[in-house]
TORKOL-4160 file (C-alpha; in steps of 0.2 Angstrom, whole numbers, padded with zeros to 4 digits, m for minus):
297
<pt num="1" X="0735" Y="0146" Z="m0717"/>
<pt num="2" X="0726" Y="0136" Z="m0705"/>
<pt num="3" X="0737" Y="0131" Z="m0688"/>
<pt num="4" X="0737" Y="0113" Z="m0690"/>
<pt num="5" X="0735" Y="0111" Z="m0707"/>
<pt num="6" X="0751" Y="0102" Z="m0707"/>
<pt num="7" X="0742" Y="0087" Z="m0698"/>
<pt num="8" X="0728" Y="0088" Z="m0704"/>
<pt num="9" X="0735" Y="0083" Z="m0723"/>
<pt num="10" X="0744" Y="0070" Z="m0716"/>
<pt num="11" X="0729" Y="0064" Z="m0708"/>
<pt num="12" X="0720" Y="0061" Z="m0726"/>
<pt num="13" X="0735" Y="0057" Z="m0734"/>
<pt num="14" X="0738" Y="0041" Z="m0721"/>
<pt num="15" X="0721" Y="0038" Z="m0719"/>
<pt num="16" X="0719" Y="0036" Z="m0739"/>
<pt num="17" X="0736" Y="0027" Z="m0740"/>
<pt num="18" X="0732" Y="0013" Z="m0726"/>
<pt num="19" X="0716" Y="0009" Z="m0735"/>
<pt num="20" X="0726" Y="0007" Z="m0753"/>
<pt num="21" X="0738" Y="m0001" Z="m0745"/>
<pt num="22" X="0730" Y="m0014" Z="m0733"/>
<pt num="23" X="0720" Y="m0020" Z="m0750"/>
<pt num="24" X="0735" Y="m0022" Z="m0761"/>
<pt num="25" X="0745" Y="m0032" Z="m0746"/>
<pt num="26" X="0729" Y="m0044" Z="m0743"/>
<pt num="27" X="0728" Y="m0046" Z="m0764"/>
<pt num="28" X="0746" Y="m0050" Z="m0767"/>
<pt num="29" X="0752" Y="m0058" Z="m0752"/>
<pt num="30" X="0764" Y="m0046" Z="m0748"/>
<pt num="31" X="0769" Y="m0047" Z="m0730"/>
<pt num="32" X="0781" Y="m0030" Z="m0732"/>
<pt num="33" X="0764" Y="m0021" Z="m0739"/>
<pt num="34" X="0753" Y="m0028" Z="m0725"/>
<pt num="35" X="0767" Y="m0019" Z="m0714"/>
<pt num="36" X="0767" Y="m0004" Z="m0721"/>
<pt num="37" X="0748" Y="m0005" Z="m0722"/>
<pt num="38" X="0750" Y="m0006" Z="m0703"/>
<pt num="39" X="0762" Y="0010" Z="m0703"/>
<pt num="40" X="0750" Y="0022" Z="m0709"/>
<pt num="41" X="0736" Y="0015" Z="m0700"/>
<pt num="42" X="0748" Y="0020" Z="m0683"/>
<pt num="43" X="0752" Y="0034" Z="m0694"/>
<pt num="44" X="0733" Y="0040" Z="m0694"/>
<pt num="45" X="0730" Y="0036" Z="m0678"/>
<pt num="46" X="0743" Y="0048" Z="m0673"/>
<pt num="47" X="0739" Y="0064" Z="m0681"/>
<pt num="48" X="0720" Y="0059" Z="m0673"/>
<pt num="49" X="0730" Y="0060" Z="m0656"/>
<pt num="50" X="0740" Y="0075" Z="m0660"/>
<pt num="51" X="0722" Y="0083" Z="m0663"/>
<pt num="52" X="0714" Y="0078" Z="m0648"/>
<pt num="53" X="0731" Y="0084" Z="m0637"/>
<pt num="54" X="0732" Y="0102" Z="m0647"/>
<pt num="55" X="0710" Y="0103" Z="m0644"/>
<pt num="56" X="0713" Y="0097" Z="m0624"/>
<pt num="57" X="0727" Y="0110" Z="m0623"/>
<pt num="58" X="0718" Y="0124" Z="m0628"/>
<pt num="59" X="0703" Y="0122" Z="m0612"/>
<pt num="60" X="0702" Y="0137" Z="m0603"/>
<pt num="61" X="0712" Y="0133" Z="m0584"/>
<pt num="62" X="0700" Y="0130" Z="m0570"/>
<pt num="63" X="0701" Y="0127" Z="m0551"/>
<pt num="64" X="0707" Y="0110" Z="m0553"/>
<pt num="65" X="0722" Y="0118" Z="m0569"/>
<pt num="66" X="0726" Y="0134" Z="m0561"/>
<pt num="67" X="0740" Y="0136" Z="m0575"/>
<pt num="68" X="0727" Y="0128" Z="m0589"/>
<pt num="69" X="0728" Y="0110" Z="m0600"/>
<pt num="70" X="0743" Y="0115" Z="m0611"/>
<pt num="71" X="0752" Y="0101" Z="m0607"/>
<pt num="72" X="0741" Y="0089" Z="m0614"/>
<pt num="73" X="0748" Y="0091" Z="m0629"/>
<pt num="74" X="0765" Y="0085" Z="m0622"/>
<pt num="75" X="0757" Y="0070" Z="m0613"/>
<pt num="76" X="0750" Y="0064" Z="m0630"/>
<pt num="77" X="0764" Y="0067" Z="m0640"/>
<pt num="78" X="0772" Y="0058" Z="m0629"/>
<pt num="79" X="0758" Y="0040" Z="m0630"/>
<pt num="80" X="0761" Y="0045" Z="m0651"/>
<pt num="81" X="0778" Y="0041" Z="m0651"/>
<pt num="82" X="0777" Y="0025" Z="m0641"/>
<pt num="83" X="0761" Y="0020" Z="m0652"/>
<pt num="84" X="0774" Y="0022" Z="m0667"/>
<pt num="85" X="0786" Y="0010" Z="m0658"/>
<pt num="86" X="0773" Y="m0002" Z="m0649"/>
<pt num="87" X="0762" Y="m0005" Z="m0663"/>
<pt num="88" X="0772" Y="0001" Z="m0678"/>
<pt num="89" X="0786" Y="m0005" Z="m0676"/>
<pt num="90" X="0786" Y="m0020" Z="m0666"/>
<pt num="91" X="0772" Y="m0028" Z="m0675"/>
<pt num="92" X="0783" Y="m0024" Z="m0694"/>
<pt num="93" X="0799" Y="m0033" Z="m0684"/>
<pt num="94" X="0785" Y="m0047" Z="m0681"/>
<pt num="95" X="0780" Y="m0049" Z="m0698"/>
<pt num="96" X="0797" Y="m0048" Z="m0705"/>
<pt num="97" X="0803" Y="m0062" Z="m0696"/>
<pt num="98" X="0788" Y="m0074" Z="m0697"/>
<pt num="99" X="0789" Y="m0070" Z="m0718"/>
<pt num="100" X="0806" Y="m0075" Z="m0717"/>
<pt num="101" X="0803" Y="m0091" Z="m0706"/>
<pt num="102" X="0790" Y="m0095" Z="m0717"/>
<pt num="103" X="0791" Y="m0086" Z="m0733"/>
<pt num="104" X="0777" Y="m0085" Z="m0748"/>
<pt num="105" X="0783" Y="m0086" Z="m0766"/>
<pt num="106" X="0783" Y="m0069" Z="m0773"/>
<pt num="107" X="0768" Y="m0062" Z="m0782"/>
<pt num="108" X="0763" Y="m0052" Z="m0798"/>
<pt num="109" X="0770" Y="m0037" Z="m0789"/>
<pt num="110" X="0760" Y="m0024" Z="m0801"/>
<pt num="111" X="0749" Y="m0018" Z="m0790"/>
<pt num="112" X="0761" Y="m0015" Z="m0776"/>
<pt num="113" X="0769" Y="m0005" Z="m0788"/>
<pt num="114" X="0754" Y="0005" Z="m0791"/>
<pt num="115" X="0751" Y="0007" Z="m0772"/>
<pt num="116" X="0767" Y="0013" Z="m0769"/>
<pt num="117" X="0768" Y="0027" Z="m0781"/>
<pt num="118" X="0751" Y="0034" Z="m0776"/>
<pt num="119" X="0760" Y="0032" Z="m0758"/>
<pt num="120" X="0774" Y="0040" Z="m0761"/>
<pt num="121" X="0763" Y="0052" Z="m0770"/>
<pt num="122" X="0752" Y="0055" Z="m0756"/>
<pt num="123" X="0767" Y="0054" Z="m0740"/>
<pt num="124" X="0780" Y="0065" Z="m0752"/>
<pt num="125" X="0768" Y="0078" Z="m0753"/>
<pt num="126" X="0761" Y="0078" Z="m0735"/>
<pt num="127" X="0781" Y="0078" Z="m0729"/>
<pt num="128" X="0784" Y="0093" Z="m0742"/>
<pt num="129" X="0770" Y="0104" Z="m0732"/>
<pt num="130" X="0778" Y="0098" Z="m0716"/>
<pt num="131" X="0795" Y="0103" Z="m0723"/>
<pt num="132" X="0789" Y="0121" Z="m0727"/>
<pt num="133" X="0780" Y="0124" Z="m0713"/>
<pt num="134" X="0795" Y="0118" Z="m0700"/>
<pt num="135" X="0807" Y="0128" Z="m0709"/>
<pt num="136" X="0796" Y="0143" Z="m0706"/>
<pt num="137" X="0798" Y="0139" Z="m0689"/>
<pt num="138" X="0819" Y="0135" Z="m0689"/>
<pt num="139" X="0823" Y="0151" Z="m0694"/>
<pt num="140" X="0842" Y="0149" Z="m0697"/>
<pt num="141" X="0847" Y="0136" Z="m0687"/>
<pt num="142" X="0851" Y="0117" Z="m0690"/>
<pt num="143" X="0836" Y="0105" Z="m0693"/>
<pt num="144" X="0840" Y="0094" Z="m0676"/>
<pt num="145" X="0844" Y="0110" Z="m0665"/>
<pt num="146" X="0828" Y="0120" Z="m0672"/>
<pt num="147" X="0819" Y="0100" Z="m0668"/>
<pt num="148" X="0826" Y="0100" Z="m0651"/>
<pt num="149" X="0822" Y="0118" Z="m0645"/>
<pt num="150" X="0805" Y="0117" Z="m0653"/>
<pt num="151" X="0792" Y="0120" Z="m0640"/>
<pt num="152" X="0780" Y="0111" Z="m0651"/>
<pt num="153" X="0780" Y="0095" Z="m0653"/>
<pt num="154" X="0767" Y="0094" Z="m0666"/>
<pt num="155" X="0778" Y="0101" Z="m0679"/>
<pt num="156" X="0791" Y="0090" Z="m0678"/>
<pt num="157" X="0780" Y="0072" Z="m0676"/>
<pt num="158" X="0772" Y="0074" Z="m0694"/>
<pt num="159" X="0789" Y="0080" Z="m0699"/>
<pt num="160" X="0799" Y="0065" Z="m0692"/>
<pt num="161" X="0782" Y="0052" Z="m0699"/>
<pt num="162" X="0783" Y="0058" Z="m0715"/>
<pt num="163" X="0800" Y="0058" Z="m0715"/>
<pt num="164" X="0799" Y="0039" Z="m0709"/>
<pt num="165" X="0785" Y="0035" Z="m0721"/>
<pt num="166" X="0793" Y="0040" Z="m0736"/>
<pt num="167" X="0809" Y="0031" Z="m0733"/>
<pt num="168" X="0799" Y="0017" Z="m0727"/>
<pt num="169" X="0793" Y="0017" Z="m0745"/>
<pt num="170" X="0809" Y="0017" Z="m0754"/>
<pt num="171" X="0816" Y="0002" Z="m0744"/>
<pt num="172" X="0799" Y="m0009" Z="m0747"/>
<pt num="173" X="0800" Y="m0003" Z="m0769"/>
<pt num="174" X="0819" Y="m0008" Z="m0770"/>
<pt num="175" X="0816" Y="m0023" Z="m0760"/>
<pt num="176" X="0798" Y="m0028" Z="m0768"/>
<pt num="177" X="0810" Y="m0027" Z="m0785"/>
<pt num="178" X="0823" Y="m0036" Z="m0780"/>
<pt num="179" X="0813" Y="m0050" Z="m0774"/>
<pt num="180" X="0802" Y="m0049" Z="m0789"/>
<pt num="181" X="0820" Y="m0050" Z="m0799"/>
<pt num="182" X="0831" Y="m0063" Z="m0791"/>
<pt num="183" X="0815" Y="m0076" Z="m0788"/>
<pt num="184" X="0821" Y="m0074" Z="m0769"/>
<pt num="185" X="0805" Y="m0073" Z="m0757"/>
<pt num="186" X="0816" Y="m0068" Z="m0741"/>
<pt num="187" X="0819" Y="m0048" Z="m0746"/>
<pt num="188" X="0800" Y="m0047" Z="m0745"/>
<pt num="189" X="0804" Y="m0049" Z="m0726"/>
<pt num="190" X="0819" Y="m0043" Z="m0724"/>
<pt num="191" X="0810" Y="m0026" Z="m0730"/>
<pt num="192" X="0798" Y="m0028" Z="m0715"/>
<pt num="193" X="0813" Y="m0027" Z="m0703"/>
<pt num="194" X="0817" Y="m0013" Z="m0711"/>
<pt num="195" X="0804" Y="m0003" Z="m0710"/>
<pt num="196" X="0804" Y="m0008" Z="m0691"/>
<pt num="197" X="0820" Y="m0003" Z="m0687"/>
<pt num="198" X="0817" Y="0014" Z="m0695"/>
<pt num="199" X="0801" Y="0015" Z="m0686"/>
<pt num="200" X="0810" Y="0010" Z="m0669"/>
<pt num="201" X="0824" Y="0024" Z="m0671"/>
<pt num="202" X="0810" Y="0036" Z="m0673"/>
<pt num="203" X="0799" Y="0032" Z="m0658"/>
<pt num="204" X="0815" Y="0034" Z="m0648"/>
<pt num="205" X="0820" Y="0050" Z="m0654"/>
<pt num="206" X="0803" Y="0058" Z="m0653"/>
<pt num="207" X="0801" Y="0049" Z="m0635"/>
<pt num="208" X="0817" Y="0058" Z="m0629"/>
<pt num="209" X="0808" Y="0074" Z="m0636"/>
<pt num="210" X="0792" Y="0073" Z="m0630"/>
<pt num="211" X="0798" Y="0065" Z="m0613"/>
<pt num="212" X="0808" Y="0082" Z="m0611"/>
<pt num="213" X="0795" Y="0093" Z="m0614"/>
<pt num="214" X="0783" Y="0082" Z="m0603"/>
<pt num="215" X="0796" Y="0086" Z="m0589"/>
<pt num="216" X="0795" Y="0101" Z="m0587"/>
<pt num="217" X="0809" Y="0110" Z="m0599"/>
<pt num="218" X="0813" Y="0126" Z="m0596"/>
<pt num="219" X="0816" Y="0144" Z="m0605"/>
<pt num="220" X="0832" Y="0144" Z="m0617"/>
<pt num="221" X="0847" Y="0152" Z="m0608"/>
<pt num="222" X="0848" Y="0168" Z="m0620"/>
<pt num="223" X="0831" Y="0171" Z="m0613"/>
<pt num="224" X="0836" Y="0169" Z="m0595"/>
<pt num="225" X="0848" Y="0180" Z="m0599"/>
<pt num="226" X="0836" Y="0194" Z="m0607"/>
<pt num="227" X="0825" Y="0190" Z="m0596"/>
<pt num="228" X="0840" Y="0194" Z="m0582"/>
<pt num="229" X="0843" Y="0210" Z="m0590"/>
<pt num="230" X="0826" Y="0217" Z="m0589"/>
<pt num="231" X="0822" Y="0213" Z="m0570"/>
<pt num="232" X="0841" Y="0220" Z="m0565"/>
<pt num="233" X="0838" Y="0236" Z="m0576"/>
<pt num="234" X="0823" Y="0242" Z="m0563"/>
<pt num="235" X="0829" Y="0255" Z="m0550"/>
<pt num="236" X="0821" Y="0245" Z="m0535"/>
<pt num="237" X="0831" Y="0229" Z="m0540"/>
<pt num="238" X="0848" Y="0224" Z="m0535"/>
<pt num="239" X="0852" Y="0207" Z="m0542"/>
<pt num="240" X="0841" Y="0193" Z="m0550"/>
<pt num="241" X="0847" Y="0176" Z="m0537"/>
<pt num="242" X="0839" Y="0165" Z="m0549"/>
<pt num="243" X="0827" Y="0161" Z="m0561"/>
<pt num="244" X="0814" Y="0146" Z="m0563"/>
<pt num="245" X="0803" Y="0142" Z="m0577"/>
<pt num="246" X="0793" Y="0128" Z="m0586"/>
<pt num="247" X="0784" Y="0128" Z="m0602"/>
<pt num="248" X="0767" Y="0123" Z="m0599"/>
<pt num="249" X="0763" Y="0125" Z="m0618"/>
<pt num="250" X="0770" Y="0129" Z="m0634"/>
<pt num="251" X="0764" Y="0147" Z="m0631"/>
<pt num="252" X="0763" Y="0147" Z="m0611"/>
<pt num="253" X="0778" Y="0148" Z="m0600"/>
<pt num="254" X="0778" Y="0150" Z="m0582"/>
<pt num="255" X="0792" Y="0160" Z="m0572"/>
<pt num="256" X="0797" Y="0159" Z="m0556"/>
<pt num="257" X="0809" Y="0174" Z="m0550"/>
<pt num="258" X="0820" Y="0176" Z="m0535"/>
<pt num="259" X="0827" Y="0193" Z="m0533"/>
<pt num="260" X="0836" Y="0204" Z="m0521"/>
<pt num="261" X="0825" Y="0222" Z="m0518"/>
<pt num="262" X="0837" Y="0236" Z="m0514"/>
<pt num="263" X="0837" Y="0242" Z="m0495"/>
<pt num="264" X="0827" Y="0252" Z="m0487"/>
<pt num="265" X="0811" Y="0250" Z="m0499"/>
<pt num="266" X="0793" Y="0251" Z="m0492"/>
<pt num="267" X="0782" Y="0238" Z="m0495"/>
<pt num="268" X="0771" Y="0248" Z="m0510"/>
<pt num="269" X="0790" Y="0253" Z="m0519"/>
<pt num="270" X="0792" Y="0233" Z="m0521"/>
<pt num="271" X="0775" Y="0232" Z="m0527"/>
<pt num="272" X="0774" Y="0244" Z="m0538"/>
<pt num="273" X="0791" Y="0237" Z="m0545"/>
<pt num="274" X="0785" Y="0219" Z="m0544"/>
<pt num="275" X="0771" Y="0225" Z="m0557"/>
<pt num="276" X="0784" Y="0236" Z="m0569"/>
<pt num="277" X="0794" Y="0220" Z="m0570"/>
<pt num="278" X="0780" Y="0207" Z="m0573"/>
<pt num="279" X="0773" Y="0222" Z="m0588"/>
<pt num="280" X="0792" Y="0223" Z="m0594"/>
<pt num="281" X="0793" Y="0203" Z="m0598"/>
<pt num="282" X="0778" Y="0202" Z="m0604"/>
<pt num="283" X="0780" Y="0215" Z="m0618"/>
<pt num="284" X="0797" Y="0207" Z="m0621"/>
<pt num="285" X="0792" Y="0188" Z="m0621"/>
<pt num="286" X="0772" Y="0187" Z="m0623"/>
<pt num="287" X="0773" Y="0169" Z="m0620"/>
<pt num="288" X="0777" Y="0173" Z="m0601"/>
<pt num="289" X="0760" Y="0171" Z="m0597"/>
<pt num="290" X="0764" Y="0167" Z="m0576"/>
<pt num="291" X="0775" Y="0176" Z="m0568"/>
<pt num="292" X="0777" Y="0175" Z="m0551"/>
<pt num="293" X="0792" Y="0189" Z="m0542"/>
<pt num="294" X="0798" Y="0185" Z="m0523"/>
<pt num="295" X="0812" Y="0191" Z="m0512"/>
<pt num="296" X="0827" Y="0182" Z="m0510"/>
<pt num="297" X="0843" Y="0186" Z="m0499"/>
């Protein structure tokens, strides 16, 4: 299975779905099709952004990165979540009030209908890979915990689109019918404020997440505490005083220990247990890539 495979469907599904979609809204008139034409267009632009962050992540560090470009991915998971607010979003809120300020008498809705069941088509089956592959990754605990521990925010941004996208759709079908239905051109917008606010709530959500990881979020306190065990189990060791750490990507973390050497050690005996230590974590956590062992008192 391909790494990225989950973003890469969603890209052709949302690339194939803002074309359809951009069509039928310009056709029929529909300001809540124009607006979901506009999601997925965000929508593509995203997973091209996701790409670009997972390729800049994986550049080899250099002299100006010591500790390597894994953040990158962080950083532009970060701009994806306020593109989905800033364009997404706002410019749906825009268009469901200027429809219902001015609204247009409803359409034949047929070809809306046809766009939206190849969408949901498209987005149900893009968010059931993004299900399966998240799951894979959850393990046994909740969705939101497993979201807000997850070190990659890559997994979770296509999870919570698609998750948008599809609900996104559902509002715009029962409102496109009930429009059509009661004569009453207003739900046609009402459905673009919708789709907004849902956009909205999940640009904040995965701003909080990628902010966090941005800022430098560090190891899980069962792992500090493992970790603690290993570096207090060496016989030159006395006590760990305290433990600093920061992921700089999904797979790269880098620690910072302070410890206390027993007395009377030469200066080889606390290098030689520096090393034992530094080869203990690793085997334990391979993601501890830095790690960096200094006295303390």
């Amino acid at each position: 299975m391909h790494p990225n495979r989950t973003v890469y469907i969603a890209l052709a599904a949302n690339l194939l779905i803002a074309v359809i979609k951009f069509i039928s809204g310009f056709v029929t008139r529909s300001t809540a099709m124009l607006s979901e034409g506009v999601h997925s267009l965000v929508d593509t632009t995203n997973q091209l952004l996701l790409l670009l962050g997972i390729r800049l992540s994986k550049k080899t560090a250099d002299a100006k990165r010591p500790f390597g470009y894994g953040k990158e991915l962080y950083f532009w998971s970060f701009i994806v979540s306020l593109l989905i607010f800033a364009i997404g979003g706002s410019i749906s809120i825009f268009q469901g009030i200027s429809h219902l300020r001015h609204p247009a008498p409803p359409a034949d809705p047929f070809w809306n209908y046809i766009v939206l069941a190849c969408s949901f088509l498209f987005d149900g089956g893009s968010l059931v890979v993004a299900i399966i592959d998240f799951k894979k990754v959850k393990g046994k605990k909740s969705w939101w915990t497993a979201v807000h521990q997850s070190k990659d925010p890559a997994s979770f941004l296509v999870l919570f689109e698609d998750s948008a996208a599809v609900l996104g759709l559902a509002v715009v079908a029962i409102m496109l019918y009930l429009g059509h239905k009661l004569n009453n051109p207003y739900l046609d917008g009402v459905a673009s404020l919708i789709v907004g606010v849902i956009l909205t709530i999940v640009s904040v959500l995965l701003a909080r997440e990628s902010r966090s990881l941005l800022m430098g979020e560090g190891i899980a306190t069962a792992t500090q505490f493992k970790i603690r065990s290993i570096v207090e189990n060496d016989k030159a060791i006395d006590k760990v005083l305290q433990i600093f750490s920061t992921y700089q990507s999904p797979e790269e973390v880098m620690l910072l220990l302070l410890v206390r050497f027993k007395d009377d050690l030469e200066t080889q005996d606390i290098t030689d247990a520096i090393e034992r230590v530094k080869t203990a974590i690793k085997k334990e956590f391979p993601f501890a890539h830095y790690i960096i062992i200094t006295p303390g008192q």
